[in-house]
N, C-alpha and C positions, 0 to 999 in steps of 0.2 A: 509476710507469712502469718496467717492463724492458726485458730488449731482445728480440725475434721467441722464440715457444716453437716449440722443435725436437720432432719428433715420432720418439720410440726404441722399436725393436722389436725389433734385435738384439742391443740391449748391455743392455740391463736382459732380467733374467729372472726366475720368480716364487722368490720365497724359503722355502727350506725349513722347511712348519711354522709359517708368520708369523699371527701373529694379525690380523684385521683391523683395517685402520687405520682411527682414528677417523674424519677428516675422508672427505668421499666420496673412493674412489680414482678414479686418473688412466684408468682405465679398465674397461670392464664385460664380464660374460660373458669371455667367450672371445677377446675383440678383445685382444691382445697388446702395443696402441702405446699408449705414455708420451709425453703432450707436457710438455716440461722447457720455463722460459728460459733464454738464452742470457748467460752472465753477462761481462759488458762489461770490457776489459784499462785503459780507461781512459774518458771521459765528452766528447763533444762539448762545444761550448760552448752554451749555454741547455738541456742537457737534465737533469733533474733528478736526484737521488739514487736508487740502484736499488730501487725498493721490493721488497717479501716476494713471494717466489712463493707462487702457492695450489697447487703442489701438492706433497704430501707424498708419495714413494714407499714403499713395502712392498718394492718389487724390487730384486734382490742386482744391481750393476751388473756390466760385464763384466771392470771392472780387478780386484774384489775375488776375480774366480774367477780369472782369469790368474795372479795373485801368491799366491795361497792363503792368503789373510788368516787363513780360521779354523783351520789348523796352525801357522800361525803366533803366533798367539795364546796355545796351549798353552806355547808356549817365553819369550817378551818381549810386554809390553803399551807398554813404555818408560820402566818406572818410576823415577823418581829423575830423568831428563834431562828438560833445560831444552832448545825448542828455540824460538829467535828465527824469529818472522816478518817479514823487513825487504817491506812491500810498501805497500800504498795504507789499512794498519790492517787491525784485525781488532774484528769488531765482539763484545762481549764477553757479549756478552745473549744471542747466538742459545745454545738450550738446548745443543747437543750436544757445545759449550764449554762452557760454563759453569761457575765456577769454578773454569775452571783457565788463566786469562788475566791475564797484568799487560801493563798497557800504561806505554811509554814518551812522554812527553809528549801529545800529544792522538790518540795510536795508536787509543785504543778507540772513535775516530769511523770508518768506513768507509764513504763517499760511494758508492765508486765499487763495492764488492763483491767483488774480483780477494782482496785479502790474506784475506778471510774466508771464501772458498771455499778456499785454498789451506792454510789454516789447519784447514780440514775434509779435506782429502786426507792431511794429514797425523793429527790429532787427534780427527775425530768420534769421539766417545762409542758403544761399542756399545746398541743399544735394542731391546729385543726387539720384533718386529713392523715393524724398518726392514731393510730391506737394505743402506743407505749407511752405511758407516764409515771411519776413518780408520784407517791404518795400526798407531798409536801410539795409543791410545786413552786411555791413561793418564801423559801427560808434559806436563809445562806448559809451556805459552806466555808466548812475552815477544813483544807487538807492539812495532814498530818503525817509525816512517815513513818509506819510501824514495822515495817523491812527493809530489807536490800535493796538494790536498784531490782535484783531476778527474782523480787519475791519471796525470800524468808526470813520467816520474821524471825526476834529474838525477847525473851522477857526486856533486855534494857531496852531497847528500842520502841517496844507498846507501853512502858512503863514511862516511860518519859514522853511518848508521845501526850499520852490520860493527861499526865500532868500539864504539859502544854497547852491540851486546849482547854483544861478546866481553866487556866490561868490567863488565855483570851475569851474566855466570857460562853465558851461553848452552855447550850441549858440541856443537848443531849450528844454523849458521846459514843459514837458504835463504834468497835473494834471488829474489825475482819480476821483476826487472827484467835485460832484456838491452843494452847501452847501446854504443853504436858511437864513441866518446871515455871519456877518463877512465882511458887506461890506467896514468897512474904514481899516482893520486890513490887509484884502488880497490886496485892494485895493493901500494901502502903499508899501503891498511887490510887485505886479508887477510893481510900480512904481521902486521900488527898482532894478527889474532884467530887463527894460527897459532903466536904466542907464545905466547896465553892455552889453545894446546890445545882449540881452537875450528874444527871443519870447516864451511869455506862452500862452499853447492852453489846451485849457479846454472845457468839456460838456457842454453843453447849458441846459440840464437837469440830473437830476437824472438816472439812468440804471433802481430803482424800486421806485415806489411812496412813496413818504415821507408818514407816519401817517396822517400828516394834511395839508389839500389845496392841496392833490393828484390830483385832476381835474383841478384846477384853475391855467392858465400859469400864472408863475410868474417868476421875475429874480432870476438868483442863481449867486454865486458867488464861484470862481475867474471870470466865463466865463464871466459875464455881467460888468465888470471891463473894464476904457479904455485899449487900448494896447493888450488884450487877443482877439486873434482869437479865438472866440466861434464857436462848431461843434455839429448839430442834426444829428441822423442816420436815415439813411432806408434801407430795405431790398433786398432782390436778387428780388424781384417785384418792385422795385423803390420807395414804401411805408413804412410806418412806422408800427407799431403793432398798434390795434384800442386800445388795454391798455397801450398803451405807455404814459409817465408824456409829460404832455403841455408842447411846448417849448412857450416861451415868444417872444423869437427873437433870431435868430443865423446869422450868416456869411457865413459859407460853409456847406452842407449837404456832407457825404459821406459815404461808406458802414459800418455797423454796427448789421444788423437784419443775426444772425444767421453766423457768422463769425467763422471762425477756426484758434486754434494758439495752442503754448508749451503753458502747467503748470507746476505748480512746479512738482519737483521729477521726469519728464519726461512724454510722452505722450502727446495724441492732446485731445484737450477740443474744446465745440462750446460753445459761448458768443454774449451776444444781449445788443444795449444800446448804447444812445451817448460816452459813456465814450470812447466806442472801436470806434467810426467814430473819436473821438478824437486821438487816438493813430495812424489812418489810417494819417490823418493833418501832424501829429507830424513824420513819415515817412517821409511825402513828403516835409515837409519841410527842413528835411536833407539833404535830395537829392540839393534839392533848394540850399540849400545853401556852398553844396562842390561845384556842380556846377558852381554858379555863386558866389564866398566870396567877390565880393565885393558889393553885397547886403548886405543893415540893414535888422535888424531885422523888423523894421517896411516896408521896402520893398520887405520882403518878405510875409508879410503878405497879404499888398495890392497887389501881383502879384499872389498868391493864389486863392485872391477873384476873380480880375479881369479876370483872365485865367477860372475862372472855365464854365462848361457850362451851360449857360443860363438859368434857372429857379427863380420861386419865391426865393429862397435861390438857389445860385447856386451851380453846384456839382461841387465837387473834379473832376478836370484835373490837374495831374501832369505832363504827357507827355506835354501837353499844356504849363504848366506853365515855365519847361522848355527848351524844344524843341525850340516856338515861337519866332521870333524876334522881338523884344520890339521895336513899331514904333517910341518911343519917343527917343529912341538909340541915341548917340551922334554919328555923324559921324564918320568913323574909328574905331569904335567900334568892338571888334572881332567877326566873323560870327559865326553864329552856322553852326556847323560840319554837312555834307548832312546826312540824315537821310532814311533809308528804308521804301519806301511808299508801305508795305505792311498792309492789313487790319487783325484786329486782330475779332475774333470769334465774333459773337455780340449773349450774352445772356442774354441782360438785354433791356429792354424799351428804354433804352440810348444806341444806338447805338455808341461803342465806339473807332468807326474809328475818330481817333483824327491826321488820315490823313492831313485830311482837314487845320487841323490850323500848321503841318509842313511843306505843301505846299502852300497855300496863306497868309502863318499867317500875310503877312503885314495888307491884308484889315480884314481877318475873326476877328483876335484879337482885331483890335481897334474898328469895330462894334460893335464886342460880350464886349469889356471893357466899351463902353458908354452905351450902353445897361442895363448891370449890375449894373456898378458905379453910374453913373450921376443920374439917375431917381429912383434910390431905397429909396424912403420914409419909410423903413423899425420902426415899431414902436419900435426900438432899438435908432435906427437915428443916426449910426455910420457911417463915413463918411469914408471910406479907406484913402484919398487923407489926410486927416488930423491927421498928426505927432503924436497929443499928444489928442486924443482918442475925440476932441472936436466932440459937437454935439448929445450925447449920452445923452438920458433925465434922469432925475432925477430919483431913483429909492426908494423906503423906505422899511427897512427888517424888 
């Protein structure tokens, strides 16, 4: 049993060149619409485990055209980094993981489906004749359980998870969970995996509305924690859903409304929600950081924010983040490698010729970084430039 299939027209599109997919596709002729399931943040009571979707896409979703996955690929696939899934597990079997998963205690069970779709936004395997992949296609997993077997989480449970995988070596840790307590307990532990040189990236809110203060922005935590790059989602229209939980205050916005990835047992699911713009971060920071290792973890945070493009929260640029050469660069410093100034499709509000900043990135970057950094009074009042998360106001849970 899944949950309701969602039927996508304008965020999957057909892939370039894709060989027909074995199983029948999701749709025939000329009809355009993908019906997906909808994959579940956590499990009622009496409802079963999320069984396999039957349908298998051919179609390039619309976050992999947004973020320009396949130039980006040319530069980092994520090699060498470890990145921790703290979520409801990740299931280890589905192929386009496949070994490249260690699970921590009975992590490689996933009931509920949420850490193994997340796990695909991050890590899917490229395959020829899919269009679904993961940002980091080549970087291992370490699952982590941050819930129950049905999905909800608890501060000790993601608080110990942080610690966990900082303590196997994880260099980024996304947490799927947004949690409205638990500020000094999570707060301990990212302090914990910010020792080990460990970036945790977490929702800025909830995927569905808590019970109580559904309306009212409010901080959650890990995200609102120093040291966590916190992430809100928006959609293939550059917006967020009008029921979407208030974000209080985030750092980077990136695709999350209506996104497609693996779930457990096999098959493609679509999924909506900070948690998944969280898992999009948690990608690109691998990238990040095969790329460039001799980045911290706090430097890549702040090269995240800085790179991103321009808005009130700014979006996710990975090719930006890093393609660009760092005007602050120490002399001698190794160049980036020439880069194809070709434009890629533009199907979103954000035009995502990110051209621009691998041909003048000297001047576009350090604009668009003062821009962004310096003047962002953000009522988070996180300062990127500052180490150890100063500056961030008081919060009561």
């Amino acid at each position: 049993m899944v949950a309701p299939a969602v039927a996508l027209s304008t965020v999957l599109a057909p892939s370039a060149g894709a060989r027909a997919p074995a199983a029948p596709p999701a749709s025939s002729g000329s009809d355009p619409v993908v019906s997906l399931p909808r994959i579940p943040s956590a499990l009622k009571d009496g409802r079963p485990c999320t069984g396999a979707s039957e349908v298998t896409t051919d179609r390039v979703p619309w976050s992999r055209r947004s973020l320009g996955l396949d130039r980006l690929w040319d530069l980092s696939q994520g090699q060498g980094i470890t990145v921790a899934v703290v979520d409801t597990g990740v299931d280890a079997d589905v192929r386009a993981l496949a070994g490249r998963v260690t699970a921590l205690g009975d992590a490689a069970r996933d009931c509920v489906g949420h850490g193994t779709f997340a796990a695909g936004l991050v890590a899917a395997a490229r395959t020829e004749g899919v269009g679904v992949a993961g940002l980091a296609p080549q970087v291992r997993l370490l699952a982590v359980r941050g819930t129950d077997e049905r999905g909800t989480p608890s501060a000790e449970r993601v608080a110990q998870g942080i610690r966990s995988a900082a303590d196997q070596g994880a260099g980024v840790i996304y947490v799927g969970s947004a949690l409205a307590d638990g500020r000094q307990q999570l707060t301990e532990a990212v302090a914990h995996a910010a020792s080990r040189d460990a970036l945790v990236i977490a929702p800025a809110a909830p995927d569905t509305p808590p019970e109580q203060d559904g309306a009212r922005p409010r901080p959650y935590w890990p995200a609102f924690a120093p040291r966590v790059l916190s992430v809100v989602d928006h959609g293939p229209g550059g917006t967020r859903p009008e029921d979407a939980v208030p974000v209080f205050s985030a750092d980077l916005a990136a695709p999350g409304g209506l996104v497609v990835s693996t779930g457990p047992r096999g098959g493609h699911f679509i999924g909506s929600g900070p948690s998944f713009a969280a898992a999009h971060v948690a990608g690109s920071a691998a990238l990040l950081r095969a790329y460039h290792p001799e980045l911290s973890a706090v430097e890549v945070s702040r090269r995240l924010v800085a790179y991103g493009y321009p808005a009130d929260i700014p979006l996710l640029d990975p090719y930006a983040a890093l393609a660009a050469i760092d005007p602050a660069a120490p002399a001698g410093a190794p160049a980036v490698p020439p880069v194809k100034v070709t434009a890629p499709p533009s199907e979103t509000p954000r035009n995502r010729s990110l051209t621009v900043a691998a041909a003048v990135s000297g001047l576009l970057v350090l604009v668009a970084g003062a821009a962004v950094v310096i003047p962002r009074g953000r009522a988070r009042g996180w300062r990127p430039g500052g180490p150890d998360g100063a500056g961030r106001p008081q919060a009561t849970t």
